[in-house]
Structures are given as C-alpha cells and as structure tokens.
C-alpha positions as CSV (number, residue, x, y, z in Angstrom):
1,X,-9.8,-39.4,-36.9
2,X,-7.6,-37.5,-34.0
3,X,-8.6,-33.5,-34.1
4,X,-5.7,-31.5,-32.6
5,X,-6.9,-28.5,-30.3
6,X,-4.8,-26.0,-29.0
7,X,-4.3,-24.2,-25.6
8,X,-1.5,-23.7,-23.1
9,X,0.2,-24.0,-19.6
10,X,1.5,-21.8,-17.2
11,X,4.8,-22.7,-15.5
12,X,6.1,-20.4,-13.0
13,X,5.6,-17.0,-14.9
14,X,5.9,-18.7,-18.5
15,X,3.2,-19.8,-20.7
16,X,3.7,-23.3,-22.8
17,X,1.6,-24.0,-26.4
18,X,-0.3,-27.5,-25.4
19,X,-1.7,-29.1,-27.9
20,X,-4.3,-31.7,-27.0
21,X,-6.3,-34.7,-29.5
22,X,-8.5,-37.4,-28.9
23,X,-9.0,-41.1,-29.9
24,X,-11.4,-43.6,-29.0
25,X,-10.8,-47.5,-29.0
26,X,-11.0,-50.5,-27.1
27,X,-12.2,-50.4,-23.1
28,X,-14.3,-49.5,-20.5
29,X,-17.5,-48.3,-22.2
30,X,-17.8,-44.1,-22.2
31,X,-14.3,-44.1,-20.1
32,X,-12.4,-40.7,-20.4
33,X,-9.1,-41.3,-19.9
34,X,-6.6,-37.8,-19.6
35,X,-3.1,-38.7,-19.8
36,X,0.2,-35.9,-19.9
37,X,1.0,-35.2,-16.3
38,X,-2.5,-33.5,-15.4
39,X,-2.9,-32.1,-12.2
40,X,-6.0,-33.3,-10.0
41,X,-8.2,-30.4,-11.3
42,X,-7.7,-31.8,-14.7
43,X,-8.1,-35.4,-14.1
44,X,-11.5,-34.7,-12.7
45,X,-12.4,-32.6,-15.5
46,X,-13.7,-35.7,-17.3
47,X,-17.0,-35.5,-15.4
48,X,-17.4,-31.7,-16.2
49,X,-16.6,-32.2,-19.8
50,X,-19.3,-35.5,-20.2
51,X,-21.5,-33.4,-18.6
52,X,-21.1,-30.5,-20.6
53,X,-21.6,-32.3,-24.1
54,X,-24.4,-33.8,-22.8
55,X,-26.3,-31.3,-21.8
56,X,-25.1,-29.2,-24.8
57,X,-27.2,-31.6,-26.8
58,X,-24.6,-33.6,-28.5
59,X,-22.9,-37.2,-28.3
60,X,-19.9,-37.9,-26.8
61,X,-18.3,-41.3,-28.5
62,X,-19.6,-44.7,-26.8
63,X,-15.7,-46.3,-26.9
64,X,-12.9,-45.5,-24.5
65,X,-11.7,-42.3,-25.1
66,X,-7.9,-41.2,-24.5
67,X,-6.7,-37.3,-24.2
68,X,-3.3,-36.3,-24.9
69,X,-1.6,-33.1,-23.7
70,X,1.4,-32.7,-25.4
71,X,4.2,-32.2,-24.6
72,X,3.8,-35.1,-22.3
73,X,6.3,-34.1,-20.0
74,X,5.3,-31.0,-18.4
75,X,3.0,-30.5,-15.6
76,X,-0.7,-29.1,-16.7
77,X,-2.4,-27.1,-14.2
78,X,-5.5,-25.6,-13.8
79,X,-9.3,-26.0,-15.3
80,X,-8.8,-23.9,-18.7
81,X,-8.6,-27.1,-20.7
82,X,-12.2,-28.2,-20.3
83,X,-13.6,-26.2,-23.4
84,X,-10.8,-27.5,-25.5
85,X,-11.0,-31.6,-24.4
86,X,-14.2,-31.3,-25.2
87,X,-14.0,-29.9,-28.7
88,X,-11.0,-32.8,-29.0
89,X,-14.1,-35.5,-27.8
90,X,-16.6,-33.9,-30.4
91,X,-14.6,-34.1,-33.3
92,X,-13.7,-37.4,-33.5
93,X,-17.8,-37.6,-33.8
94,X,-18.2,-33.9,-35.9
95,X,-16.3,-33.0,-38.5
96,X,-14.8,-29.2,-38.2
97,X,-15.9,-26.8,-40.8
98,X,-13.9,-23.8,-40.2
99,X,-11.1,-22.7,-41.6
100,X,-8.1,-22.7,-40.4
101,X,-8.4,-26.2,-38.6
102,X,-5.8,-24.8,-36.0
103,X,-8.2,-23.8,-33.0
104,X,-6.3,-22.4,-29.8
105,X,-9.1,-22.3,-26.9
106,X,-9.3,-22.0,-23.2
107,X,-12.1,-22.3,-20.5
108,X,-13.8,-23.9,-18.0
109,X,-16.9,-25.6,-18.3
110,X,-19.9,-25.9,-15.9
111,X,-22.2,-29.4,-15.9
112,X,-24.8,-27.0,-18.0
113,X,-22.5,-26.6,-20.4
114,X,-21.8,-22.5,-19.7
115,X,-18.0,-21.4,-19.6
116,X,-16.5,-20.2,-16.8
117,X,-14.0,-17.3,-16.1
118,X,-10.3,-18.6,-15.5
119,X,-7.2,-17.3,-13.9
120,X,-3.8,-16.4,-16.1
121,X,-6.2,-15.5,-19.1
122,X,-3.5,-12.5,-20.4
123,X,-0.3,-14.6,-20.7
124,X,-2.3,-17.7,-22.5
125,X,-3.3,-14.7,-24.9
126,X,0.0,-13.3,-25.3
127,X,1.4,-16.3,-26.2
128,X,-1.3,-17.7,-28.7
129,X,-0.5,-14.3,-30.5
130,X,3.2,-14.4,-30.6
131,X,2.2,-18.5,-31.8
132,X,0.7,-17.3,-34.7
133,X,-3.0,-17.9,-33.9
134,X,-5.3,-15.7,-35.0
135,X,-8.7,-16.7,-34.1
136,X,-8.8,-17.5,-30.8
137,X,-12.0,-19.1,-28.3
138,X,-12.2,-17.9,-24.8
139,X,-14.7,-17.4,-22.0
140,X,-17.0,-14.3,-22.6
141,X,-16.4,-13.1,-19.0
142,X,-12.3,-13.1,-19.6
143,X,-12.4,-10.7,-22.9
144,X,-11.8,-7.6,-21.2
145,X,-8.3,-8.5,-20.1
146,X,-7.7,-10.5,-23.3
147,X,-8.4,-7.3,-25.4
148,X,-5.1,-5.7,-23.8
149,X,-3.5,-8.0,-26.7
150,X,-4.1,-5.9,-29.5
151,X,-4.4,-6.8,-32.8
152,X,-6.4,-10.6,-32.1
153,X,-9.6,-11.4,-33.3
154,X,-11.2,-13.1,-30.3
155,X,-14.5,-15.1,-30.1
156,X,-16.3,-14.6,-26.3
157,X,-17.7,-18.3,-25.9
158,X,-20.8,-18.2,-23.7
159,X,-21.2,-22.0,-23.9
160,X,-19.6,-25.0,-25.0
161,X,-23.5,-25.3,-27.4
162,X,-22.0,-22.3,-28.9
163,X,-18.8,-22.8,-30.2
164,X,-19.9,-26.2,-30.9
165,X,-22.4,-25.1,-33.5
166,X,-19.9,-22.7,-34.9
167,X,-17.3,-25.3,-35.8
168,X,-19.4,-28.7,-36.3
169,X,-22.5,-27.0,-37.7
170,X,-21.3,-23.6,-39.6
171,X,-23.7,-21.3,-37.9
172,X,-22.9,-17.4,-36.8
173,X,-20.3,-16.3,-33.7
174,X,-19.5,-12.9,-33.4
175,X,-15.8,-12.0,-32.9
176,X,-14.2,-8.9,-31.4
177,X,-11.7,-6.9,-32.1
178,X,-8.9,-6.3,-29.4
179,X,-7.4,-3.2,-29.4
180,X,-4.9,-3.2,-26.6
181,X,-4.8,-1.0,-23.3
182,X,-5.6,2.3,-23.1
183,X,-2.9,4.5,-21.4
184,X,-3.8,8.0,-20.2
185,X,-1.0,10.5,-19.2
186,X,-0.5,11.1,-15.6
187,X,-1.2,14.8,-14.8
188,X,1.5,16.6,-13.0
189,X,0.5,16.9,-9.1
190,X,2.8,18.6,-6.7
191,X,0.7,19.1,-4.1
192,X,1.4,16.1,-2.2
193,X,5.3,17.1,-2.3
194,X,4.2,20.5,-1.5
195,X,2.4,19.1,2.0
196,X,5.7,17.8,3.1
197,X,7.6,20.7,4.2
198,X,11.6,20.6,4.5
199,X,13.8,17.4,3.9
200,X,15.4,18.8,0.4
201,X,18.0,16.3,0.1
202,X,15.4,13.6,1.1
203,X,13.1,14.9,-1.8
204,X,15.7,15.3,-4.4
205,X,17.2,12.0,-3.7
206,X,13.4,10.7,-4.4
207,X,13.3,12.5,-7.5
208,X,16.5,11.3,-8.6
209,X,15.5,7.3,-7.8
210,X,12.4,7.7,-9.3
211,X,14.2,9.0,-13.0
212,X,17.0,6.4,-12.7
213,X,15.4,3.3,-11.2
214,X,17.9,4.1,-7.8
215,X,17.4,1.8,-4.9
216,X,16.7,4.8,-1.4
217,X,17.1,4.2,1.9
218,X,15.8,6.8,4.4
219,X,17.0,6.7,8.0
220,X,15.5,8.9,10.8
221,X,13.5,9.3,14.1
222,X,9.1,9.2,13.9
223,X,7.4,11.7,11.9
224,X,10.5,12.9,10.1
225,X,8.6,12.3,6.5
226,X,9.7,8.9,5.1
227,X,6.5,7.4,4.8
228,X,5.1,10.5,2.9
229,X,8.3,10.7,0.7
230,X,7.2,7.1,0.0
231,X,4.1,7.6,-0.9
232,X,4.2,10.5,-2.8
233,X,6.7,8.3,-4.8
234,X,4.2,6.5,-5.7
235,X,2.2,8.8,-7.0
236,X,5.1,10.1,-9.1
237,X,5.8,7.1,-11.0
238,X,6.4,7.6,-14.7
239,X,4.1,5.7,-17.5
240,X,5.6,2.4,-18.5
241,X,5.8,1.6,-22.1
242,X,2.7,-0.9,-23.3
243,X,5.3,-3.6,-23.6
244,X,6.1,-3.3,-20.1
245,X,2.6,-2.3,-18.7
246,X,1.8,-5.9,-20.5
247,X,4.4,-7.5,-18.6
248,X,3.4,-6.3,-15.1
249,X,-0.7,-7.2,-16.5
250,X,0.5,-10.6,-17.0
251,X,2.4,-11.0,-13.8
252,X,-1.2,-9.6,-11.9
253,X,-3.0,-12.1,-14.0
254,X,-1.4,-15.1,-13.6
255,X,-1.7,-14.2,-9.3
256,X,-5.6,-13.8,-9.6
257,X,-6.0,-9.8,-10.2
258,X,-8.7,-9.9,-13.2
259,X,-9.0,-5.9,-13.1
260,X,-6.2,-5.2,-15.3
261,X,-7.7,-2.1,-17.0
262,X,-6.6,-0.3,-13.4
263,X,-4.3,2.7,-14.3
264,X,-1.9,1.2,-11.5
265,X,-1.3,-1.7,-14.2
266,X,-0.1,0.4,-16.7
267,X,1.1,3.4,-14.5
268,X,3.6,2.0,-12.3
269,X,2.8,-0.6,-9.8
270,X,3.3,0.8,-5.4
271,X,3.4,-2.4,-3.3
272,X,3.6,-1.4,0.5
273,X,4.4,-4.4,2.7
274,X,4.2,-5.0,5.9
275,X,6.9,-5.7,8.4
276,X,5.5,-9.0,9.7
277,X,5.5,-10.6,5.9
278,X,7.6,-13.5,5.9
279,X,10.4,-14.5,3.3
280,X,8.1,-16.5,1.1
281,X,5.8,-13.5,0.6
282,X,8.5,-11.4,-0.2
283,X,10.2,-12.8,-2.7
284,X,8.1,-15.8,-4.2
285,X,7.9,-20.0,-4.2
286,X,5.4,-22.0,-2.1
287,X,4.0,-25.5,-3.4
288,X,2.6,-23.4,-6.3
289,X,5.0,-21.8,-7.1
290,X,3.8,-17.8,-6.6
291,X,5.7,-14.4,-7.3
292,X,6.2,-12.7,-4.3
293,X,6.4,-8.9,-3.8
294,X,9.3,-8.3,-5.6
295,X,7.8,-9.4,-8.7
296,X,4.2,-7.9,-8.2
297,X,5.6,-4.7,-8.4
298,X,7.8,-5.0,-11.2
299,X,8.5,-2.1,-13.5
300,X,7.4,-0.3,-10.2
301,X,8.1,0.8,-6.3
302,X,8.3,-1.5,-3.4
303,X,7.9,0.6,0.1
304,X,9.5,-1.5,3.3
305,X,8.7,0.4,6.3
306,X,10.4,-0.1,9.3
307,X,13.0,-2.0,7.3
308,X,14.7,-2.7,10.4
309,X,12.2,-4.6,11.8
310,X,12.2,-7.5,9.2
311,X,13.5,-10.7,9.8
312,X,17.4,-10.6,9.2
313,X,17.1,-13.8,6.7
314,X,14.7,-11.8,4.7
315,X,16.8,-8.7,4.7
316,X,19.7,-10.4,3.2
317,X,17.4,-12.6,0.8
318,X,17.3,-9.3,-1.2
319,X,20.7,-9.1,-1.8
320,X,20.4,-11.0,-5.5
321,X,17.3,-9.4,-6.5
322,X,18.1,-5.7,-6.0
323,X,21.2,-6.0,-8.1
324,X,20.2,-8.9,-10.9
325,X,16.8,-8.0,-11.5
326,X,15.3,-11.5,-11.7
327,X,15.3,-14.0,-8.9
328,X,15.5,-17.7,-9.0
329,X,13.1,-19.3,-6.9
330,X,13.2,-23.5,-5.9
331,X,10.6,-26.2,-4.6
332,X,11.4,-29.5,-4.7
333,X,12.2,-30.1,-8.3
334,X,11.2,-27.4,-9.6
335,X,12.6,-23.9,-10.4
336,X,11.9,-20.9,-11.7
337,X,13.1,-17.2,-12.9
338,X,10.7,-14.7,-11.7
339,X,11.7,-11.1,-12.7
340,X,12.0,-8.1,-9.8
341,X,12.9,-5.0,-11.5
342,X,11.9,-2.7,-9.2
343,X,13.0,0.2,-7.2
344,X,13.5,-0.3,-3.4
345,X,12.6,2.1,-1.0
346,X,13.1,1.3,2.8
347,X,12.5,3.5,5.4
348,X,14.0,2.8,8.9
349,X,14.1,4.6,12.8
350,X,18.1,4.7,13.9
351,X,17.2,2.6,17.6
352,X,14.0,1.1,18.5
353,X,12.4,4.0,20.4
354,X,13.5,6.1,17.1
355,X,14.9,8.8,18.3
356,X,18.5,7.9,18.6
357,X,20.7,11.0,17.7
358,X,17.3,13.4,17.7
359,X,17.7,17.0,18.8
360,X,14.7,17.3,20.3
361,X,13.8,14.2,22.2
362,X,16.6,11.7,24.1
363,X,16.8,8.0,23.4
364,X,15.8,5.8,26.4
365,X,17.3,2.5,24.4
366,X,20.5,0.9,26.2
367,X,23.7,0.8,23.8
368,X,23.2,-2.9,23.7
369,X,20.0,-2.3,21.6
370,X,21.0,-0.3,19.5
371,X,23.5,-2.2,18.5
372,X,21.8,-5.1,17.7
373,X,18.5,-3.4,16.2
374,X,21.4,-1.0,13.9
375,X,23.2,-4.4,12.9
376,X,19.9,-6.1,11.3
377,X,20.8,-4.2,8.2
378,X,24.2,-5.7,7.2
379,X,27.1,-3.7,5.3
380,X,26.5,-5.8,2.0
381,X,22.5,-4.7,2.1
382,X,23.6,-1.4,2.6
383,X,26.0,-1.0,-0.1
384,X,23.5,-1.9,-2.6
385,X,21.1,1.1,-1.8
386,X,21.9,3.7,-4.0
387,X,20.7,6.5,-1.6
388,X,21.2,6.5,2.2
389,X,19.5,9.6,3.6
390,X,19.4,10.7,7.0
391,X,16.5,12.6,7.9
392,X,16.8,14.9,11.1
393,X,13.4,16.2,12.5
394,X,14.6,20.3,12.9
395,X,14.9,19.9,8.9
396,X,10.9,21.1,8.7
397,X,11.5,24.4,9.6
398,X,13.9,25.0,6.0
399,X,12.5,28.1,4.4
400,X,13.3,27.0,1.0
401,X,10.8,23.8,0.1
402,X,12.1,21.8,-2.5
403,X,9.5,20.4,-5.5
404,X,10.4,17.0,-7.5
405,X,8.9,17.4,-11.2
406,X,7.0,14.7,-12.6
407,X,7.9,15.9,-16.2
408,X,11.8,16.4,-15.5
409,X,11.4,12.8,-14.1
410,X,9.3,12.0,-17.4
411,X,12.0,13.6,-19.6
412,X,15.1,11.7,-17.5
413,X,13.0,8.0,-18.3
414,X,12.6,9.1,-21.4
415,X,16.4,9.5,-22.7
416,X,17.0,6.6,-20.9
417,X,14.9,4.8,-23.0
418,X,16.5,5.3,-25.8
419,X,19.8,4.4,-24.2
420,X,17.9,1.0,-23.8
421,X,18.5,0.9,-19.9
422,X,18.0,3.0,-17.0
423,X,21.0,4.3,-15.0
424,X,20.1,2.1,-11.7
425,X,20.2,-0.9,-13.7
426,X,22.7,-0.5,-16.3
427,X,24.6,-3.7,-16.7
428,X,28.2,-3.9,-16.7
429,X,29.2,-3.9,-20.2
430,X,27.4,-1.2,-20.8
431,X,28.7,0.8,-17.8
432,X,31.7,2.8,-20.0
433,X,28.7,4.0,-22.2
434,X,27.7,6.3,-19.2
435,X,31.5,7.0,-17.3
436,X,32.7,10.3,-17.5
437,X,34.4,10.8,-20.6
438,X,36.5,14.7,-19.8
439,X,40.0,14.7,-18.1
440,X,39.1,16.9,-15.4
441,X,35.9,15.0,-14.3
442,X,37.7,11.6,-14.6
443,X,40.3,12.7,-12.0
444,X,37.9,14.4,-9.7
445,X,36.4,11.3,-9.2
446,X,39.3,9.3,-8.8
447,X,40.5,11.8,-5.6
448,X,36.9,11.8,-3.9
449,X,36.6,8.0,-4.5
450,X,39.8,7.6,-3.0
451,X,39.5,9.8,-0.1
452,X,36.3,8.3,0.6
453,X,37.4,4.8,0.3
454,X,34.7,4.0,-1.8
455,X,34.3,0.3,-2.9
456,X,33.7,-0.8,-6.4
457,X,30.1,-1.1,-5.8
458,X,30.1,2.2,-4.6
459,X,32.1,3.8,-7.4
460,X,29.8,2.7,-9.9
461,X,26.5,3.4,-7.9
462,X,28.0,7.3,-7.6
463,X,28.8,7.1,-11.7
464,X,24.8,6.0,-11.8
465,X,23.4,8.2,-9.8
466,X,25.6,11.3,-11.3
467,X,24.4,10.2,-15.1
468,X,20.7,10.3,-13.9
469,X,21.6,13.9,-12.2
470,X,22.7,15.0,-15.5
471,X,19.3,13.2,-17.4
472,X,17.2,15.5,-15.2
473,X,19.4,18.7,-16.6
474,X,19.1,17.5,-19.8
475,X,23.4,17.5,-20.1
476,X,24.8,15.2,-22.0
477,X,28.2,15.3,-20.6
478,X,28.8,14.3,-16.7
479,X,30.0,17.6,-15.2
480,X,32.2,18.1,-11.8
481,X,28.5,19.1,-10.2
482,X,27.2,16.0,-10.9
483,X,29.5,13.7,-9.0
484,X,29.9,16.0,-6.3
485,X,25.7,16.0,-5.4
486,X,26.1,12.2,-6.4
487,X,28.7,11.8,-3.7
488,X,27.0,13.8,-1.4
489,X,23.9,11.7,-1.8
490,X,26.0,8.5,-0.4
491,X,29.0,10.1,1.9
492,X,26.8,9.7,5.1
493,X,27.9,7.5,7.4
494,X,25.9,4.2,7.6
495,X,23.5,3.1,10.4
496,X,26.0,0.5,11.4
497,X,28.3,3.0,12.8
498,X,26.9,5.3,14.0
C-alpha cells in the first residue's frame, strides 16, 4: 500500500506542495532509493531516515524501498523532508489511524530520531494553509515562527517516536493554536529629528518619501546630515499591514533569520549597505539562488551611503528595480522574480574630498575628478529618484527647525491604502486616478513643465510627489501649492552638471 505524505519546496522565493509515497519491491535488500530531482542533502537523507526509525523503535520494510517526490520535475532542496520520507517508509508497514489521511509535515531528523530546526519554516506554512491543510507536523523548535500564520492548528514534533505513535498507534499529541504576529503601534518620537538642526527642505523631502514610497537622493559636502536624515528614516517608518509584514517574515525566513517576532519584521525593514558590496549582494542570484538587498528590505528603506562610490555596473543595475518593483534574477537555467518594493535613499558628497561648491572649506580635487567621480551616477539613475536634494553645510544655523510627523506620515499611508497603491509606485493605468483634475492647476503645470523641460518621467514623478503633498494635508484635490513645492523638490540642478 503507497501512503502519500505531504510537504513542500522552496524555489527562488516561492513555495511548491510536494507530495511524497513509498513502495517497496524487488532489489537490493533494505535499499532506499529517493528519486524526483533531489538535491545531495536529500539523497543522503536515506541514512538519517534508517537511522531514525531505528532507533525510534520501529521497522523499516526489509524490500527495496523507492521515494517519490512529486512533481518529478522540480528541483528539491534542503533537509525538511526527512520527517515526512520517513512517515512515507512507516506506512507501508503501519497503517494511519488519523483522520484526515492528508498529512502535510516538514523536518529534519537526527540518527536518534529527534527533529531538527530547518530554514524557510514560514513560507512552507503559508502555503500548507492557503493548500487547505489544517493539521500540520513540524519541528517543536520552528513553532514560534510558524504561529505568525494564524488560524492553523500545528503539532510541535519532538521526535520522529512521537508523531509515529500518534498516527500508527492512536496515542495523545498536543497541538497549538497559532495566532498570528503581534503588531504594536510605533510611538511617535521626534527627538531624533529634533537633534538635526536645519536642512528643512532635506527633512520635508524625507517626510514626504517616507508617506508616498518616494525614491531621495541627498547630495552635499561631510557632516551636512544625510546619514542622520537616513537614519532617522528609519526610525520613522510606518506599520505595514500583517499581509505585508508576512511577506517581508517570509522573505527573512527563507535567507536564515529565525527571529521573526522582531518588531523590525513587522515595522518596516532599514537595510544599510555598505559601499564595497558587490552587484550580487545587492540585488540577488548566486548558485542558490539568494535575494539580495533590494528584496530583504522590501515593504521598507534601503540606505546607500556614499552612492557615488559604488561600482558604476551596480549603480545602473538598479535602474529596473526602482521603477518595476520586482526584479528578475538568472543562473544558468534558472530564473526567478524576486520582489524589491522599497524606498531608495542614497546619500552622496559632490567631489571626492566632498566639499565641492562648500562655503566654508575649498575643494583640492582637479576638474578631471570631479568629472569622472560626478559622472558615476548617470542621467537615467538620476531621473528615477524622486527627490534630489542638495544639502549646503551654512543650512544648520536656520532659526526655524522643521519636524516630520510620524502620524501625518501614518495618516498619508493610510489614504493611500485605500487607494490600493502608494503615490511613488502607482502604475500607469492608474496614474489619471491621481492627475490634477481643475482647469487652473492642469495648466500651471503644463507652463512649469514646459519651462523646465521636464521629461515624461519627470512629469509624472512631480504629479506623485504633489498627490502625496496633498495626503499629508489631508486635501483631496491637487492645489497650485502642491505642484509648486513638488517642483521645487526636483528643479535643482543634477550632480552631472554642476
């Protein structure tokens, strides 16, 4: 008799049902055999699994056994099929007693028998739920980031001896309830924005990018404030939604990060890289196909410092990604869709001493370097930033200090939402939705658009940016103020002329 168990695959970021039976027959006595594209990790899990029953204190069939994992032609990864192979192996020995006879479970096994914790738990889970299965078998050590799933009744497995006497020999496992994360409201703190004194337009244009998902690009000499802009940024993030905090869990999970009850999970995700990270890190691939930064912070902020310094290929590699949202990533013969919605916040000096047009202190750089160093962020990559602030270092002294608020940022996401998009990412068919809809603002723009000859990118970014403006004032309409502060926010001139 075969006995179908079920678990599942991760490819790329996506997780596949596999279903897996057993049958014994002629050949090499007490031979495992594991067919379906296995990966080495599951090939050799044969040893693991005929240890595991053994020491469990049952016995695995005498005959040649074969192991399917269907479907046959995708590649399984990974150890988290030990525990159900070797439920597959006991049954054709045991009959099951429980009811229903559809059994979804993951683990690894140890030569005692004991499970083992595994990586990618959270996706596996999400996707046994959306499958239908309601009873589901893991390792005891991966139920706190399976309980994020709410609404599963989950059994913690200890050991294979357990779950074994639970299906083949009706005696007692306790099951859990999940009941899904817990999100706690982020408390309104405005003292880091109070510690950085000046730079209004810098601080607005942060506020603003934060409420619309607005792509900022801050230009200026050392000690100027970007990198504390940045990172009180990221302590400004709004609260995702739990359908998106699960997204960005899963996405942690699948890379190895098991502490997924961290607020930053669920709070909006700050990834700070470094300029010496290559292209691969950034954006994904590798023989195993990982997400790079773009996607580890997605739903969140990535912070490039010294944006300048970055390899030029690496620059321009995040051309697609800052626009489309998702980024296709190849190896060989495979490829993959990872998503990247995130907001983009660079931070770059104007030469390579950094103080290039400074009041204070004179640039020793020849005109030569400039150049070239200016020229490493190309037109294209500039177009696409939403913002492009220059920040002068006699703008500390401003008697006025501007303040962002967390809850007018809260209050901008949150009309948003119920437009279904936010204004930094609103896709093109939707774009009308959001246009100025009054004679006198649509003509206004069409004269400062065409003064400034503004390209189409540009035109729409400045409609963007003026529809999150009005979100924050809580206006419906798209006033003449609006576009004019949204044109001001992009009518500097770019680094590459200066």
């Amino acid at each position: 008799m075969v006995h179908k168990i079920f678990s599942a695959s991760i490819i790329g970021l996506n997780a596949f049902l596999v279903e897996i039976e057993a049958d014994q027959g002629c050949g090499e006595f007490g031979q495992i055999k594991i067919v379906g594209l296995p990966d080495i990790a599951i090939s050799e899990s044969q040893e693991r699994v005929r240890s595991a029953i053994k020491n469990s204190g049952y016995e695995a069939p005498r005959r040649k056994i074969t192991v399917n994992l269907a479907p046959s032609n995708l590649k399984k990864r990974g150890t988290q099929y030990d525990l159900p192979i070797a439920l597959a192996i006991l049954g054709l020995k045991n009959k099951i007693k429980i009811k229903p006879r559809k059994i979804f479970a993951i683990g690894e096994l140890s030569l005692s028998g004991d499970t083992k914790s595994i990586q990618s738990i959270l996706p596996l889970v999400i996707l046994a739920a959306k499958s239908g299965f309601t009873e589901i078998f893991i390792p005891e050590k991966n139920f706190e980031e399976a309980s994020l799933v709410k609404g599963l009744k989950i059994f913690p497995i200890s050991s294979l001896k357990q779950l074994a006497d639970f299906l083949f020999k009706e005696k007692t496992l306790v099951s859990k309830k999940s009941l899904g994360p817990k999100l706690e409201k982020k408390l309104a703190n405005q003292e880091v924005w109070q510690k950085i004194h000046g730079q209004n337009q810098a601080k607005r244009a942060a506020e603003i990018s934060l409420a619309g998902g607005h792509h900022l690009l801050m230009i200026g000499p050392p000690g100027t404030g970007k990198t504390m802009i940045a990172k009180a940024m990221s302590l400004s993030l709004p609260n995702n939604t739990i359908q998106k905090s699960l997204e960005i869990a899963s996405i942690k999970s699948i890379c190895g990060f098991t502490n997924n009850q961290e607020p930053s999970f669920f709070q909006g995700v700050f990834r700070s890289v470094h300029h010496s990270s290559s292209e691969l890190a950034i954006l994904g691939g590798g023989k195993k196909m990982r997400p790079g930064e773009i996607s580890l912070c997605h739903y969140g902020l990535l912070f490039l410092d010294e944006f300048s310094e970055f390899s030029k290929k690496t620059i321009n590699a995040l051309r697609q990604p800052m626009e489309e949202e998702k980024i296709l990533v190849s190896h060989a013969e495979e490829s993959y869709y990872f998503p990247c919605s995130f907001i983009l916040v660079a931070a770059t000096n104007p030469c390579p001493c950094g103080y290039f047009g400074d009041e204070k202190k004179s640039c020793h750089c020849r005109p030569s370097q400039i150049n070239n160093y200016q020229h490493k962020i190309s037109g294209p990559i500039l177009d696409r930033f939403d913002f492009q602030i220059h920040l002068t270092s006699n703008n500390s002294s401003c008697p006025e200090n501007y303040l962002p608020s967390i809850e007018r940022i809260e209050r901008a996401r949150e009309i948003q939402e119920k437009r279904g998009f936010l204004n930094g990412r609103c896709p093109e068919n939707l774009l009308a939705t959001i246009t100025p809809k009054k004679e006198p603002e649509k003509l206004f723009f069409q004269q400062a658009v065409s003064k400034l000859l503004c390209s189409e990118r540009s035109k729409k970014k400045i409609i963007k940016i003026a529809r999150t403006i009005a979100d924050l004032d809580g206006i419906e309409e798209i006033t003449i103020f609006h576009l004019t502060e949204a044109i001001s926010l992009r009518s500097d001139d770019t680094i590459c002329y200066n």
